[in-house]
BAMAR-179436 format. One record per residue (C-alpha): residue number from 1; residue in one letter; chain; x, y, z. Coordinates in steps of 0.02 Angstrom, whole numbers. Layout:
num = NUM, residu = A, chaine = A, px = X, py = Y, pz = Z
...
//
This chain:
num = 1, residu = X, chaine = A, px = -191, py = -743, pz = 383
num = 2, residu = X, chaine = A, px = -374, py = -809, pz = 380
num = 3, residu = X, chaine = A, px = -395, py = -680, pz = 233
num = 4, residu = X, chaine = A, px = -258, py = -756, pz = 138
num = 5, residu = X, chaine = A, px = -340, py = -933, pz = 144
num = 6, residu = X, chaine = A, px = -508, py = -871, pz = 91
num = 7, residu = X, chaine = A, px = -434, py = -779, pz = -48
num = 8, residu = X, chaine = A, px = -329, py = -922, pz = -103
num = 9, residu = X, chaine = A, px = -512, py = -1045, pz = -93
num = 10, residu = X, chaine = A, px = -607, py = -895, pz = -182
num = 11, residu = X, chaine = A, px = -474, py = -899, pz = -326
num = 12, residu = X, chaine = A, px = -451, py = -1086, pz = -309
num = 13, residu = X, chaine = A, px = -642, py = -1093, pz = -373
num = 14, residu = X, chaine = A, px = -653, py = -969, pz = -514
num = 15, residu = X, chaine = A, px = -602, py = -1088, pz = -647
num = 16, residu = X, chaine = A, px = -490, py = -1014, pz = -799
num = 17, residu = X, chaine = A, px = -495, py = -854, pz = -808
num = 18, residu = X, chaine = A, px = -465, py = -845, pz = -1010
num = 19, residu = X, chaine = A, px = -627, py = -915, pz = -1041
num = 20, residu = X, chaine = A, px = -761, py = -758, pz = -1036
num = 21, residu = X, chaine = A, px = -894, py = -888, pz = -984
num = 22, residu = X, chaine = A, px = -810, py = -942, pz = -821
num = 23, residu = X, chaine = A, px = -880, py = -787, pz = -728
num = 24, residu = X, chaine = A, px = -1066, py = -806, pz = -767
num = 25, residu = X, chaine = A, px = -1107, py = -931, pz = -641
num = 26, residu = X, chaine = A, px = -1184, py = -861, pz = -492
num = 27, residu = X, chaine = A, px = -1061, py = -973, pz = -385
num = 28, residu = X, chaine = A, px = -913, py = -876, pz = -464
num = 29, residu = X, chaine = A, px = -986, py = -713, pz = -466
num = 30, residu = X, chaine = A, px = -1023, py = -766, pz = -259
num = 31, residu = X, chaine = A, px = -859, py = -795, pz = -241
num = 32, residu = X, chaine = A, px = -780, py = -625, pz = -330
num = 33, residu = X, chaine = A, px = -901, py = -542, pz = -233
num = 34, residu = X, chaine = A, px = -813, py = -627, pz = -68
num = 35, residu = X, chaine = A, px = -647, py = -579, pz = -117
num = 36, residu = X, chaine = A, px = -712, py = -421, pz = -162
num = 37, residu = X, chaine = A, px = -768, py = -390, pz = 30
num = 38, residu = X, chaine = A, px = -588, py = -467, pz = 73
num = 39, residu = X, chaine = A, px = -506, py = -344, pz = -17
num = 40, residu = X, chaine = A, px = -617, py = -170, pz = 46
num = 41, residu = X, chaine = A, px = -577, py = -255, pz = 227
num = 42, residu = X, chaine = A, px = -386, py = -233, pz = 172
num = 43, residu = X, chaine = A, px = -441, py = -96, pz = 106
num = 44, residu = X, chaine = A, px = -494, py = -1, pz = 238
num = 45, residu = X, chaine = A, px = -335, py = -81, pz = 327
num = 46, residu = X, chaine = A, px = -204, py = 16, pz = 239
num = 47, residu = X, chaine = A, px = -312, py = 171, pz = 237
num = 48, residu = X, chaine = A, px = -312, py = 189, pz = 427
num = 49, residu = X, chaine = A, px = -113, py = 124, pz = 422
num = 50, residu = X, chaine = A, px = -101, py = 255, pz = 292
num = 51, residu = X, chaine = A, px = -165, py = 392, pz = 381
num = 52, residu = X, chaine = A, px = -40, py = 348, pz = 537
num = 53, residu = X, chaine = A, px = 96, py = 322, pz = 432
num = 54, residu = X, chaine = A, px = 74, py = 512, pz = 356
num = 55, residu = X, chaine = A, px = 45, py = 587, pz = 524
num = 56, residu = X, chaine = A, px = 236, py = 511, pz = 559
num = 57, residu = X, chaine = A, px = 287, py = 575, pz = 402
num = 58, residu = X, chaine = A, px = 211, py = 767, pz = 430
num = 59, residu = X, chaine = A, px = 277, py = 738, pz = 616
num = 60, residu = X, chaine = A, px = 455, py = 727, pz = 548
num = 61, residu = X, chaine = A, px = 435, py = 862, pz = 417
num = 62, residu = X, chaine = A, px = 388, py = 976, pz = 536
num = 63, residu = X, chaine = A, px = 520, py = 934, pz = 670
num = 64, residu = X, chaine = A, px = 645, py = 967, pz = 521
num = 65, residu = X, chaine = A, px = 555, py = 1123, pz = 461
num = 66, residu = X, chaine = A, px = 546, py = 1205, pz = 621
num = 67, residu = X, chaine = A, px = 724, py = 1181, pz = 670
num = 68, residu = X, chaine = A, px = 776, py = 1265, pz = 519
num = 69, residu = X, chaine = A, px = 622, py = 1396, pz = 508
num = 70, residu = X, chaine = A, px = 669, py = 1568, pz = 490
num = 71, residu = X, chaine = A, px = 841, py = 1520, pz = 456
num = 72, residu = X, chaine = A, px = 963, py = 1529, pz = 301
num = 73, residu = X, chaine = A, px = 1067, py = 1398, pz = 249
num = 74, residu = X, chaine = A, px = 1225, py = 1490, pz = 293
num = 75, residu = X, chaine = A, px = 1129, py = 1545, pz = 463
num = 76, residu = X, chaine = A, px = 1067, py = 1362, pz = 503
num = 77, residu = X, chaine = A, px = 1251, py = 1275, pz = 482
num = 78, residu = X, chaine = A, px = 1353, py = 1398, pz = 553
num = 79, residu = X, chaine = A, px = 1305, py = 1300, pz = 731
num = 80, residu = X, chaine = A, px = 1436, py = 1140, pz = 759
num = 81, residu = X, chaine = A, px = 1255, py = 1046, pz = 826
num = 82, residu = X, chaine = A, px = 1162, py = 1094, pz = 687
num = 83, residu = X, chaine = A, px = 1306, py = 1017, pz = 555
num = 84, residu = X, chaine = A, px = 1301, py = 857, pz = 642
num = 85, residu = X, chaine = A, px = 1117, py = 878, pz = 630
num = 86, residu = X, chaine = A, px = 1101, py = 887, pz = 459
num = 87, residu = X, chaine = A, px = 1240, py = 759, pz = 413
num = 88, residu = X, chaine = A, px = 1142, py = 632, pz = 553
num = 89, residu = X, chaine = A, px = 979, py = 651, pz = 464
num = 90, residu = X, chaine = A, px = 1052, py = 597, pz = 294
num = 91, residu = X, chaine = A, px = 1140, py = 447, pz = 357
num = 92, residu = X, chaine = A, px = 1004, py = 398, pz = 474
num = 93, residu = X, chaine = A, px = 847, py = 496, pz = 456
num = 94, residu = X, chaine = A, px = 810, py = 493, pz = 285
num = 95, residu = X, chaine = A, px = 862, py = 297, pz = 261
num = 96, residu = X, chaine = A, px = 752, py = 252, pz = 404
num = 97, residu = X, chaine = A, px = 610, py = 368, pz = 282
num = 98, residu = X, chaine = A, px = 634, py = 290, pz = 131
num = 99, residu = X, chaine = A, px = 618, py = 104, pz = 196
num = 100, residu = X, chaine = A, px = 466, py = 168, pz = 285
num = 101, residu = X, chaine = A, px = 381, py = 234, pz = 141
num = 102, residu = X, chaine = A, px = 418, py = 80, pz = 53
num = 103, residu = X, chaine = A, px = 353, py = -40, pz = 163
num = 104, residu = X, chaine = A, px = 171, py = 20, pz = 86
num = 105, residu = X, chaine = A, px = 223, py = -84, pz = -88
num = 106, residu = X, chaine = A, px = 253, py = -247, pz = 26
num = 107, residu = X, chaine = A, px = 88, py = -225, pz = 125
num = 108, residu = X, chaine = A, px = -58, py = -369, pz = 131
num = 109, residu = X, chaine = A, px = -168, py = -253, pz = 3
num = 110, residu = X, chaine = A, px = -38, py = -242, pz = -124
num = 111, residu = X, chaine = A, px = 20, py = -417, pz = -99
num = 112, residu = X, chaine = A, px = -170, py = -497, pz = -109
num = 113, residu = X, chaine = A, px = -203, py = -381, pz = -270
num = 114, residu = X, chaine = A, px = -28, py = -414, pz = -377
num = 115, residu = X, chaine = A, px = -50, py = -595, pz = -319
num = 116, residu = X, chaine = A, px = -228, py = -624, pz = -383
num = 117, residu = X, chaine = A, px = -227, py = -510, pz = -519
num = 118, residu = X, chaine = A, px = -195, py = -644, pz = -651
num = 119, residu = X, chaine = A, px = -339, py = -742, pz = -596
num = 120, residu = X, chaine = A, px = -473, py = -578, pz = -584
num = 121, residu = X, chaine = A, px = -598, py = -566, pz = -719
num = 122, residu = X, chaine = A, px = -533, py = -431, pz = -882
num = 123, residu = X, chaine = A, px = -622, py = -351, pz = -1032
num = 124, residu = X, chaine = A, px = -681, py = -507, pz = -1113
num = 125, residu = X, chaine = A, px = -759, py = -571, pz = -953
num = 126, residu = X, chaine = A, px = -874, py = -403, pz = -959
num = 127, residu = X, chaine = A, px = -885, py = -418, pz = -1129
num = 128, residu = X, chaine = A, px = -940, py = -576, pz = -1118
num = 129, residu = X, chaine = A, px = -1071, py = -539, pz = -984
num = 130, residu = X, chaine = A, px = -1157, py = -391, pz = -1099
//
């Protein structure tokens, strides 16, 4: 949360972005470089959530996997517990996956970049610089 309000006072500060002068000052280029360090903090935030989130993932692929390794289709459902096992995955399983894997697009990374992106420097502002 203390992010967020330094973000929110960084972009507060930078002015109008549609001018190409507004980011020569060494007070606004300061404060991109701030926001900058906010954002590799979040960064390295969803990297390391990242990296748990796909060891749950591969965890589940391979509990699925193995149960049906060296199996057929035919082979696999001709069990009554393995029917119910497939039909339970697909009404609860692979919901449950897909809300998981999109939780990463509502994340404080995404959020912070989508939200500020409209007030980030763009071509002209380099072009501008040069």
């Amino acid at each position: 949360m203390t992010v967020l309000f330094m973000v929110l006072g960084v972009v507060s500060l930078l002015g109008n972005p549609g001018e190409s002068e507004v980011y020569s000052s060494f007070m606004n280029v300061q404060n991109l470089n701030n926001l900058e360090d906010d954002l590799l903090d979040l960064l390295k935030n969803y990297i390391s959530s990242e990296r748990d989130r796909l060891d749950k993932l591969e965890d589940y692929y391979h509990y699925v996997f193995d149960a049906k390794a060296g199996k057929n289709a035919t082979e696999y459902i001709s069990y009554p517990t393995n029917q119910f096992n497939v039909i339970h995955r697909f009404v609860k399983d692979w919901n449950n996956l897909e809300d998981y894997v999109h939780e990463t697009l509502e994340g404080p990374l995404f959020k912070a970049m989508s939200e500020y992106s409209s007030d980030l420097p763009d071509e002209k502002d380099v072009e501008g610089y040069m």
